[in-house]
N, C-alpha and C positions, 0 to 999 in steps of 0.2 A: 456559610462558605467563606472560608479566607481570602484575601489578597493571591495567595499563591494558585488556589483553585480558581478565583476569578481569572486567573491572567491564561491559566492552561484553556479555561474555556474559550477565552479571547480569544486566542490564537489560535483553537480547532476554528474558531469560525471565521477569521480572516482565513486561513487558509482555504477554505470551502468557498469563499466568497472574491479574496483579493486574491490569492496566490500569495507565494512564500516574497519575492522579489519587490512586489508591490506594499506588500505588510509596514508600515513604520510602526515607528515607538508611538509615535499620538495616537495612530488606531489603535496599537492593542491597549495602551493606559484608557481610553476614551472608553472603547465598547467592556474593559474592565471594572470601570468608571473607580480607579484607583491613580495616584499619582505617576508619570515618566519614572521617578527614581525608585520605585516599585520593581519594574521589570529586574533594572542592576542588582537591586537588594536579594531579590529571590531564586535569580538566575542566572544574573553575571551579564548579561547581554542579551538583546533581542532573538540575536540567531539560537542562542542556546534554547532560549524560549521557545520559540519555533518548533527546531529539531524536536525538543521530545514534545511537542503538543503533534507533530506530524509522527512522531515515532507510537505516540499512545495511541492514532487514530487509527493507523496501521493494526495495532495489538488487536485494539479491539476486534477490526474487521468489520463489524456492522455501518457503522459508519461510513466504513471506504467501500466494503463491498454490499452491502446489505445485509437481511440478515438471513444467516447462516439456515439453512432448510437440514445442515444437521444429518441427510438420509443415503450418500453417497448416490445424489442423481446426477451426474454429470453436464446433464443436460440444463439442469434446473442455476447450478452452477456458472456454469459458460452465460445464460440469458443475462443473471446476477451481473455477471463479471462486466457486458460487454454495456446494458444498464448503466450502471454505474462509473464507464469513463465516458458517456455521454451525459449524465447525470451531474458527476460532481470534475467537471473538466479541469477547473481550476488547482482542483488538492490534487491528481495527477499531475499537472505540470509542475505542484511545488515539487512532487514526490524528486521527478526527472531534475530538477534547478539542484534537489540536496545532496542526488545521485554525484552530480558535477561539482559541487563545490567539495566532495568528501572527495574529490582525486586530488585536492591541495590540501586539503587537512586531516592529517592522520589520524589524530583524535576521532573526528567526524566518521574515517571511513573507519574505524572498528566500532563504530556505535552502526554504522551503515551495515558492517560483515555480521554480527551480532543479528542484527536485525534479518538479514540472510537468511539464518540460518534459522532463525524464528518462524520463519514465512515460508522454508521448507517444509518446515514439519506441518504448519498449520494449514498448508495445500494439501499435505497429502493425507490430515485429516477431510479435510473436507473433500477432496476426491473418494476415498474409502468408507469416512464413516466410521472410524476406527477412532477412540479418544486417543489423545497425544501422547499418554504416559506409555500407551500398550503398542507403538508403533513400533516395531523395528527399524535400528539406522538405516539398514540397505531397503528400506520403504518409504523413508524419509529421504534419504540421497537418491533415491530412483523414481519414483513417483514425485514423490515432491519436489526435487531439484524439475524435473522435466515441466510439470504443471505449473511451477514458479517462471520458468525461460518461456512458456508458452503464454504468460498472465502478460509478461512484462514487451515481448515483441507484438501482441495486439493493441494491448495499451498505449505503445508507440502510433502504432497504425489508425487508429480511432483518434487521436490527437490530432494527427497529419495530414490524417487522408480519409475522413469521416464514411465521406459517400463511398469510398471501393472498399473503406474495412471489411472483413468480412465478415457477419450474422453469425450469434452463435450455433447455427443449425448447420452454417459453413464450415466452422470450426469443426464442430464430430462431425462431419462428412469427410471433413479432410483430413483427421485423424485416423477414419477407420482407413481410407484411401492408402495413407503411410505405411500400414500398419501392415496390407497386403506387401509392402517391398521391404520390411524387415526381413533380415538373414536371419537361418538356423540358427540358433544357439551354437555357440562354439565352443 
């Protein structure tokens, strides 16, 4: 493994362990066990570093959500989901810290919109069960957008407010609940 893969893994596991904020250059050269001028050489800056070690953790999903069951069980999903920001607390808060600093850096927020739109589709695989290639956009923008807005306002909630989040069995209870006050199709 190179300098460059060391530094990526570095900083998947500050991020797991310290969060993004807390992360310095000594830790990630340290737990790299590669030099400070390392980081600059391979990525320009700590943050850069960062960003895409939190952007690959994302890709992956195993990582951030666990791993993937693949079967379009909703339910199996949401447990994963809600797992997982009690789990790995800290890479959520980096997520939210890179949410905010991409509303001052434009760069950042089209690596962030990019990333959007990644996390549509790969929700509304794992909602369906359908591989990514064979989805349709309006399944991507409709399921996915919706299952991405519903990932990201609990995630909030579990960070915040642990004890009243609510249970992923809360979750599709109160999905299907909604779902009686949808209108007719128009």
């Amino acid at each position: 493994m190179g300098n460059r893969e060391k530094l990526l893994e570095a900083a998947r596991q500050c991020l797991f362990t310290k969060g993004y904020e807390r992360t310095t250059v000594r830790d990630l050269a340290s737990a790299a066990g590669v030099s400070m001028a390392a980081i600059g050489y391979h990525f320009g800056s700590k943050e850069a570093l960062l960003n895409q070690a939190l952007f690959e953790a994302l890709d992956s999903g195993d990582q951030a959500f666990g791993p993937s069951a693949g079967n379009a069980d909703l339910g199996a999903l949401w447990r994963r989901l809600v797992e997982a920001f009690s789990v790995n607390k800290t890479f959520w808060i980096a997520n939210l810290e890179t949410v905010l600093r991409a509303q001052r850096d434009p760069e950042l927020r089209e690596q962030m919109a990019a990333g959007l739109r990644q996390g549509r589709s790969g929700m509304a695989r794992e909602v369906t069960g359908t591989a990514e290639t064979e989805l349709s956009e309006a399944t991507i923008r409709t399921v996915g957008s919706v299952q991405l807005a519903l990932v990201s306002g609990l995630m909030m909630q579990h960070l915040t407010d642990p004890e009243s989040a609510p249970t992923a069995d809360e979750v599709l209870a109160g999905l299907r609940a909604l779902a009686t006050y949808l209108p007719e199709e128009a």
